[in-house]
C-alpha positions in Angstrom: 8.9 6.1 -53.5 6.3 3.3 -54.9 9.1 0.7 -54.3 9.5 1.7 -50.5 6.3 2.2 -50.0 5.5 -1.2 -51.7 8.2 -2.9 -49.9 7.1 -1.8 -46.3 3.5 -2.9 -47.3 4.4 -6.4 -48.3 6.4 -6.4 -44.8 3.0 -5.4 -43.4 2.0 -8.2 -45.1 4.3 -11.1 -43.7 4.0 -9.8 -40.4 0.1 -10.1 -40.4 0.4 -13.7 -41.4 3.1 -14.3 -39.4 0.8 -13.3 -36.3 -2.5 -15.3 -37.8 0.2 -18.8 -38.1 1.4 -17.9 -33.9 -2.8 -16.8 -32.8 -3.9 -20.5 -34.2 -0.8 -22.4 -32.5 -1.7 -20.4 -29.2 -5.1 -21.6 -29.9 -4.6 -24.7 -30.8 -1.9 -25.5 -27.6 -4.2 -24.2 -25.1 -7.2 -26.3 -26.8 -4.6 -29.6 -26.4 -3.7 -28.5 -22.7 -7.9 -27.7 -21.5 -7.9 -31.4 -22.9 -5.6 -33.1 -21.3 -6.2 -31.0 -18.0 -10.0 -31.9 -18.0 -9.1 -35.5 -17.8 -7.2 -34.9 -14.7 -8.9 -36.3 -11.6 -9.8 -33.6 -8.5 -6.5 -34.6 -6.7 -4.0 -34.4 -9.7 -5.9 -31.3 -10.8 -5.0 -29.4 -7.5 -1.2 -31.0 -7.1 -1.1 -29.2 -10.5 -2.6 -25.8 -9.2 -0.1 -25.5 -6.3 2.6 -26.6 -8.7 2.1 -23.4 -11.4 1.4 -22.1 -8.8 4.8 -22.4 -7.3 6.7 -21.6 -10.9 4.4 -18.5 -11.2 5.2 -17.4 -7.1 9.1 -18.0 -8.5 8.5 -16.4 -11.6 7.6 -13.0 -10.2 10.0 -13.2 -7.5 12.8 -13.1 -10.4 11.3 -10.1 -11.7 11.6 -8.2 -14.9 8.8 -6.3 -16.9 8.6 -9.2 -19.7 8.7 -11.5 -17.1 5.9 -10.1 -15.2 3.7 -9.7 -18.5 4.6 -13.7 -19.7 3.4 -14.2 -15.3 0.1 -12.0 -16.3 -0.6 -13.8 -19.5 0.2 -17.1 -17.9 -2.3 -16.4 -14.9 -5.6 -15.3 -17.5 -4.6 -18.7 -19.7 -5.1 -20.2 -16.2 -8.1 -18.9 -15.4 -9.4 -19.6 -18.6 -8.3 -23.3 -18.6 -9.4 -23.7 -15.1 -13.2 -21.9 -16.2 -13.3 -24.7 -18.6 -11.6 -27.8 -16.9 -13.2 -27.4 -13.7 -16.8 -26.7 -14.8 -16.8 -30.1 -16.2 
């Protein structure tokens, strides 16, 4: 029983830091792309506003529950860049 119970913690474990290693690439991806967007000029920023938004429009048109969670996700990421690229 200790040995199962020991096993499934250290499994526990991994999967924590597994999640702590894929949160700071997420972070650290989205920190690199608020960088490179915020040097865009007004122009290129909105040619590539109506082009996500074009992938996003096709995106949800293909449908698909995890589809339309990775569209959600994609659209707060968005809005989040956008809060910080655009209030520059």
């Amino acid at each position: 029983m200790n040995n199962i119970l020991s096993h499934l913690l250290m499994k526990l474990a991994e999967k924590e830091v597994g999640e702590k290693e894929l949160n700071a690439k997420i972070d650290s991806l989205e920190i690199l792309i608020s960088a490179i967007v915020s040097t865009l000029d007004e122009g290129k920023l909105n040619e590539l506003n109506k082009k996500i938004e074009s992938v996003v429009a096709d995106a949800s048109l293909r449908g698909g529950e995890c589809n339309g969670l990775a569209v959600e996700l994609l659209a707060e990421n968005l809005n989040r860049i956008e809060t910080v690229s655009f209030g520059k």
